[in-house]
C-alpha positions in Angstrom: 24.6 -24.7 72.3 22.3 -27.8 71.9 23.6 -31.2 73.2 25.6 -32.3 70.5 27.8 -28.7 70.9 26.1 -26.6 68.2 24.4 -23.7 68.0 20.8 -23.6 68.1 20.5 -21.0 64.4 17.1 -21.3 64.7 16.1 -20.6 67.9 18.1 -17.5 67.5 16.3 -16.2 64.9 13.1 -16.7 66.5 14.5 -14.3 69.3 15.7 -12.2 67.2 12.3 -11.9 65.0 10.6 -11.2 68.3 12.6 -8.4 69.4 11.6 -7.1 66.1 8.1 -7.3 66.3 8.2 -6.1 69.6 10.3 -3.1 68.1 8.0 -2.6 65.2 5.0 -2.2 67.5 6.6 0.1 70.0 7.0 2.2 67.0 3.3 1.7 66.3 2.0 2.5 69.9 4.7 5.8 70.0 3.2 7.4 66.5 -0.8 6.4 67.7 0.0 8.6 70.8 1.5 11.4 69.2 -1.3 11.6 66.3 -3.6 11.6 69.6 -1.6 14.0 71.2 -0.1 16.4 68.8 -1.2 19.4 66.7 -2.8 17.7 64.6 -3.5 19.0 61.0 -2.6 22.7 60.5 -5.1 25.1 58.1 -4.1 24.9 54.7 -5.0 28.6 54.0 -2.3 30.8 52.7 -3.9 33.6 55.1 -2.8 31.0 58.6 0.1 30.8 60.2 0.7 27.4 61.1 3.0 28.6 63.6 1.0 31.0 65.1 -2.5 30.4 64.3 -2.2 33.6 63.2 -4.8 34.8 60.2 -3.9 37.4 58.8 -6.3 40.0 57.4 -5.0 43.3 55.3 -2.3 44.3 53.7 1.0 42.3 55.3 2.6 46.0 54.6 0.9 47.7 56.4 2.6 50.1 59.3 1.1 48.3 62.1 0.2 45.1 63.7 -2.9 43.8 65.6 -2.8 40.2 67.2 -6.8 39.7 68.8 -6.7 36.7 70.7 -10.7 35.7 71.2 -12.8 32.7 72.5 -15.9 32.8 70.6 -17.9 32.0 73.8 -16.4 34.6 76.1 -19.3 37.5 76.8 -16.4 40.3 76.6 -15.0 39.5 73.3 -18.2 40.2 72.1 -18.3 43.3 73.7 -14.7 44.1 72.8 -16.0 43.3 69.1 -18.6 45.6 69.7 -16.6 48.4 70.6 -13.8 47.8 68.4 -14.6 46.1 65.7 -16.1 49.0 63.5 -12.7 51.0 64.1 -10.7 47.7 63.3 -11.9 47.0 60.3 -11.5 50.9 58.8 -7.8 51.0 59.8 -7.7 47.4 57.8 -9.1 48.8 54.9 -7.5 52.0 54.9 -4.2 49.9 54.7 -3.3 50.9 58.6 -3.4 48.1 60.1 -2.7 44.2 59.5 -5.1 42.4 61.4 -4.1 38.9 63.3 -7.1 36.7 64.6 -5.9 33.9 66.6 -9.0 32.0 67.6 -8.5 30.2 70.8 -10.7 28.1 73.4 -10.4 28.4 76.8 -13.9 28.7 78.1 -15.0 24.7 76.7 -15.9 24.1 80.4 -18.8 26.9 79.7 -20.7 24.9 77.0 -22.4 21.7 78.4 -19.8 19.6 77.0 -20.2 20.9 74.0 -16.8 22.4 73.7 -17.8 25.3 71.6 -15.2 27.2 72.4 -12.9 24.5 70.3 -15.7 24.1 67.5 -16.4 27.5 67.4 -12.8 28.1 66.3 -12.2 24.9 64.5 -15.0 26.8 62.1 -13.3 29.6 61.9 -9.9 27.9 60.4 -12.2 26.1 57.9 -13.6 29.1 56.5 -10.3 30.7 55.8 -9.3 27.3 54.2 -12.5 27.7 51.9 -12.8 31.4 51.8 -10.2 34.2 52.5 -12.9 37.0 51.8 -15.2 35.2 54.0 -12.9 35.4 57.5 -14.8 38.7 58.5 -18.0 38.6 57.4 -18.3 35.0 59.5 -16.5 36.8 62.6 -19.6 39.3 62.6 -22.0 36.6 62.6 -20.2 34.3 65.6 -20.3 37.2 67.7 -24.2 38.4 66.1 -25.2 34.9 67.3 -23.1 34.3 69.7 -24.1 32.2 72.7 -24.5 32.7 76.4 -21.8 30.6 78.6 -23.2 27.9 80.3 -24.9 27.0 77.1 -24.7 24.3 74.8 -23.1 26.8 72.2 -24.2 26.7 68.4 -24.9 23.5 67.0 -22.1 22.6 64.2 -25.1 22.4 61.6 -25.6 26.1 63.0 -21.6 27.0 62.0 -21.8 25.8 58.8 -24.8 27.8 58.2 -23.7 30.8 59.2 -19.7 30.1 57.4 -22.7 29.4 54.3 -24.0 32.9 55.0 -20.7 34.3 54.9 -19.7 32.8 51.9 -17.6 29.9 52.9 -20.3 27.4 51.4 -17.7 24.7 51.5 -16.2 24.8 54.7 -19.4 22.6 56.2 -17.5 18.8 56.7 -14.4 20.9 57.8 -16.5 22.1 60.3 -18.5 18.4 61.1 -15.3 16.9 61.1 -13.6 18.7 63.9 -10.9 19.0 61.2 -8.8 21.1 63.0 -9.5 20.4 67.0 -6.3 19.6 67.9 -4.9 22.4 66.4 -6.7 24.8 68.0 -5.6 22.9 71.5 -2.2 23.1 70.6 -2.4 26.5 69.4 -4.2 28.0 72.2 -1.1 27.1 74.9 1.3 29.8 73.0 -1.3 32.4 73.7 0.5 35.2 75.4 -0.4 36.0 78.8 -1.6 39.7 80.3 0.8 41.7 83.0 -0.3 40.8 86.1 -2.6 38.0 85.0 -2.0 33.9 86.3 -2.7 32.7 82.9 -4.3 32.8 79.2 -7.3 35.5 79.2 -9.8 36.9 76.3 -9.5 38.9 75.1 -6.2 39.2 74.9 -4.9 42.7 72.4 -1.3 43.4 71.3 -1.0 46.2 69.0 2.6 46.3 67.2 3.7 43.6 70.1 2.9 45.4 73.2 0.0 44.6 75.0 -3.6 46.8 75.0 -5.0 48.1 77.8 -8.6 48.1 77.0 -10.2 51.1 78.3 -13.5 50.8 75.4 -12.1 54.0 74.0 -10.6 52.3 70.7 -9.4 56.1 69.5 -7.5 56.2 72.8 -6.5 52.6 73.0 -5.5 51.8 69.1 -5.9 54.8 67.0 -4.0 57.4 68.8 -0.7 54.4 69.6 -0.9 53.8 65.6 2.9 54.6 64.4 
């Protein structure tokens, strides 16, 4: 109460519209972290699992399931690509085999700062947003050009190109823009990890849900464990 015994309305209200500015950018501060901090935007391609990360290449009724989890920098998914990816893509287009491609990036640290690794992938999602039939023929050209670790990776002018080359010729300010980044971040942490392993490797094979053992036999290893 003031002096004369009544209550002081106004400086009430002042409080009160305080506390609600205060409030009002709390809520402000709380939503800029988690934009900073969360998935971020999610592929818009009807072939990505948003869930996953998942894209999905074949026929989704197909018999069996193949979930390749790869780093785009990592030397021995290239060499797994090498070995396996001929055989891959025949049971895919026979109808055998659904294929799942979860691009990942664990191996930024390899790239001069760069973070390829993450752009790498980010490309990939943009060319599935622009072009499902172009998923593969850009896979074959990351891993035809792809880059030595402890390099500064491909350029993004360079991704665009080659997602060009594959017929994605619209994915190139996805691919600038870092579009999806933060996706791939979050995406990358629900990678499963190998039996006997400390953490997240590449690559990383699960045919129908049970893990791969890569021997670089891929009649032994996937044809011959085909249901």
């Amino acid at each position: 109460m003031n002096g004369t015994g009544k209550t002081n309305w106004v400086a009430i209200w002042i409080s009160v519209a305080v506390v609600v500015v205060l409030v009002a950018i709390g809520g402000v501060v709380v939503w800029m972290n988690n934009q900073a901090t969360g998935p971020g935007t999610a592929p818009q391609a009807d072939i990505v699992n948003e869930k996953t990360g998942a894209i999905a290449i074949g026929d989704d009724d197909a018999d069996n399931v193949l979930d390749e989890y790869v780093d785009f920098m990592c030397p021995i998914c290239g060499q797994y690509f090498d070995m396996y990816g001929e055989t891959v893509q025949g049971l895919v287009d026979s109808g055998d085999l659904k294929l799942n491609l979860h691009p990942i990036s664990i191996l930024d640290r390899y790239s001069q700062g760069t973070k390829y690794s993450t752009r790498a992938a980010n490309a990939m999602y943009c060319v599935a947003d622009d072009s499902e039939d172009a998923v593969l023929p850009f896979l074959e050209l990351l891993f035809a050009n792809q880059p030595e670790e402890q390099s500064e990776g491909l350029t993004d002018a360079k991704l665009a190109e080659l997602a060009s080359q594959a017929g994605a010729d619209g994915a190139a300010s996805c691919i600038e823009d870092g579009t999806y980044k933060r996706f791939v971040t979050a995406i990358t942490e629900k990678t499963p990890v190998q039996p006997g392993q400390a953490g997240i490797g590449t690559p990383t094979v699960l045919l129908n849900d049970e893990f791969v053992t890569l021997s670089g036999d891929p009649q032994k290893d996937i044809v011959d464990q085909l249901r």
